[in-house]
C-alpha atoms as one frame of an Amber mdcrd trajectory, in Angstrom:
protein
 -13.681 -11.743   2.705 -15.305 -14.733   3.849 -12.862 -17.203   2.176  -9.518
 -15.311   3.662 -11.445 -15.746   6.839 -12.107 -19.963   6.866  -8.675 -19.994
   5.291  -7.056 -18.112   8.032  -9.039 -20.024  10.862  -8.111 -23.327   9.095
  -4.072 -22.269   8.955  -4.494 -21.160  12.676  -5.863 -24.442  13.787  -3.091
 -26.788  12.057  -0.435 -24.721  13.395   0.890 -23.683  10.380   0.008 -19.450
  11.439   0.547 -18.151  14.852  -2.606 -17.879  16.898  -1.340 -13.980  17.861
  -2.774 -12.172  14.997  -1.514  -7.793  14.121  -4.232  -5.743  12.333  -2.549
  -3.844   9.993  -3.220  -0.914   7.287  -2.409  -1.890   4.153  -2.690  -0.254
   0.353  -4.301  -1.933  -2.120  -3.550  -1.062  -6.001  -6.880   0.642  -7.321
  -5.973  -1.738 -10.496  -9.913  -0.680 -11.944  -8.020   2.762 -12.602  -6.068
   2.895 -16.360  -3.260   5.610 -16.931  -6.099   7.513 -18.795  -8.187   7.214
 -15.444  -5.831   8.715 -13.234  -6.299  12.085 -15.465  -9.754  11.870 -14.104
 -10.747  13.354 -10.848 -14.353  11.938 -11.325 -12.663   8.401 -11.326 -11.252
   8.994  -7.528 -12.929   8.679  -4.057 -12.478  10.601  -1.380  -9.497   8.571
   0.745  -7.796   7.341  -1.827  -4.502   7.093  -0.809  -1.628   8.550  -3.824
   1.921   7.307  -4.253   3.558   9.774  -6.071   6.622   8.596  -7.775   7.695
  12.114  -9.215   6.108  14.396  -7.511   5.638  17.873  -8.665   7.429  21.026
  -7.912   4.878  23.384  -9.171   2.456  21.846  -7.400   4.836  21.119  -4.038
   4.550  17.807  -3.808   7.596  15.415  -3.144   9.341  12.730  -5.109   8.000
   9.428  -3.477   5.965  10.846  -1.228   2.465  10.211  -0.214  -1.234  12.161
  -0.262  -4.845  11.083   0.837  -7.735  12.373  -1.637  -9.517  14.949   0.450
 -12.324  16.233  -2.392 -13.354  15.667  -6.069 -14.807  18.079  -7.668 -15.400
  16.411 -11.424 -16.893  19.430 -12.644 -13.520  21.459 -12.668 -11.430  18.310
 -12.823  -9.830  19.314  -9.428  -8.305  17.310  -6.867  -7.731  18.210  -3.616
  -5.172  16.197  -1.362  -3.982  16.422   1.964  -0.233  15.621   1.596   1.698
  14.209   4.367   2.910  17.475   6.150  -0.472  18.082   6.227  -0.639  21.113
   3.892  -3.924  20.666   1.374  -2.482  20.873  -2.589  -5.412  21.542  -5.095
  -4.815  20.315  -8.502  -5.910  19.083 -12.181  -4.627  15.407 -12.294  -3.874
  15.812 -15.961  -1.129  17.845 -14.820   0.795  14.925 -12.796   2.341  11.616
 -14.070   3.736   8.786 -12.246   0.657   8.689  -9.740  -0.529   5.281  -8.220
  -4.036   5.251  -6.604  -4.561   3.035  -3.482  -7.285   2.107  -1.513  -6.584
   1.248   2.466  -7.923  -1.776   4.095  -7.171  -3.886   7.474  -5.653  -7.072
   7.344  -4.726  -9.425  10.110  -0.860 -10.830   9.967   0.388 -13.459  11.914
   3.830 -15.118  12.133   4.141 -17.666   9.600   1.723 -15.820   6.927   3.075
 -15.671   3.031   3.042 -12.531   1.819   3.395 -10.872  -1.575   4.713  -7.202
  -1.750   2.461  -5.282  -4.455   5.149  -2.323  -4.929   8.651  -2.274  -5.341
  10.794  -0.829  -2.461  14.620  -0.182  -3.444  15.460   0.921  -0.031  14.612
  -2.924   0.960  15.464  -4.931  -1.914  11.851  -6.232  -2.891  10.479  -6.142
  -5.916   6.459  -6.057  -7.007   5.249  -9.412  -6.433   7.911 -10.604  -4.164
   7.049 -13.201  -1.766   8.193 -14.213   1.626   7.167 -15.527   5.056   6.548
 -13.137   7.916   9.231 -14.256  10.682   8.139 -11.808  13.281   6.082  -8.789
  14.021   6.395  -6.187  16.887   6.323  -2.693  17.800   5.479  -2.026  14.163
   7.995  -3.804  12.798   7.759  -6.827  10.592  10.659  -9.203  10.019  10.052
 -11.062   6.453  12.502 -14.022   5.251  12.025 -13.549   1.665  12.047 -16.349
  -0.992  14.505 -17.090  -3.751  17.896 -18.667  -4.388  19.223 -16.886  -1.547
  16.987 -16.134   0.787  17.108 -12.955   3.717  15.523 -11.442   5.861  14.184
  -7.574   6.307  13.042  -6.074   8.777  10.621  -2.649   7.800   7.991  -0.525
   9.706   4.254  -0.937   8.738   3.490   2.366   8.964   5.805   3.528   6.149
   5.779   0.524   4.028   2.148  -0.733   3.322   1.956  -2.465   0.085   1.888
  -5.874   0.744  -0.792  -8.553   1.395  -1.868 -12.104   2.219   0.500 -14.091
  -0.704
C-alpha cells in the first residue's frame, strides 16, 4: 500500500532499515474466510494457497503440507488443488478440517525491518504473532533476533517458511 511505502522510504532515509531491500513471497491469512467458509468452494479463488494441518489420507494429502487452488467449481462444491509434488487432488472441502487459506503477495525486507510471524512454526520456536528484527538476509535465508526475555536468533529459508510480515 501506499502508507507501507512512505513508511518504508522514511525508515530507509533515517537509517533505521538497510537501503538493500529482498522481495519476498509471503502468505497472508485469508482472515475474511470463517471455519464455515472453508466448507465452501465458492468462497475460494483460484491461487489460494492451503496449509493443511492434517492432511487427509483418503484424499492423499500430507500432514502439514501445502496446495495451491487450481479450480472452483461451486456448483459441485469441488476443489481442485495442485499439491506440492505436483499431483492435482479433486475434492469436497466439507470433507477436510484443519485447512488455512492464504493469499500470496510480495513484500520488500530489509535488514533492520520488525517483523511479526502470522503462523506458528514448532520446528523454529515461534509462535503466531511473534515479533523480531530481521538481522540478515541472503541466499534465501533470513536471520531473525526474536524479542522477549531472552532473546535468539533463527535462521529459516523463505521459500519454506512464508508467514510472516512487516510487524
Amino acid at each position: 500500500t501506499l502508507f507501507r511505502s512512505a513508511v518504508r522510504a522514511e525508515l530507509r532515509s533515517n537509517g533505521t532499515l538497510s537501503e538493500e531491500g529482498h522481495e519476498l513471497r509471503v502468505l497472508d491469512h485469508r482472515s475474511d474466510m470463517t471455519g464455515a467458509d472453508r466448507t465452501w468452494a465458492a468462497r475460494y479463488n483460484v491461487g489460494d494457497v492451503l496449509h493443511y494441518h492434517t492432511g487427509s489420507k483418503a484424499e492423499g494429502i500430507e500432514l502439514n503440507s501445502y496446495a495451491r487452488v487450481q479450480d472452483v467449481d461451486a456448483r459441485a462444491n469441488k476443489l481442485t488443488v495442485e499439491l506440492e509434488n505436483g499431483t492435482s487432488v479433486n475434492y469436497d472441502p466439507r470433507r477436510l478440517r484443519g485447512v488455512n487459506v492464504f493469499t500470496e503477495a510480495t513484500r520488500e525486507f530489509s535488514t533492520s525491518d520488525r517483523i511479526q510471524f502470522t503462523e506458528p512454526n514448532k520446528t523454529l520456536g515461534v509462535a503466531n504473532r511473534d515479533l523480531g528484527t530481521i538481522t540478515g538476509i541472503d541466499n534465501g535465508q533470513m536471520t531473525v533476533r526474536l524479542d522477549g526475555k531472552q532473546p535468539r536468533e533463527i535462521t529459516f529459508n523463505t521459500e519454506q517458511f512464508r508467514q510472516f510480515d512487516h510487524g
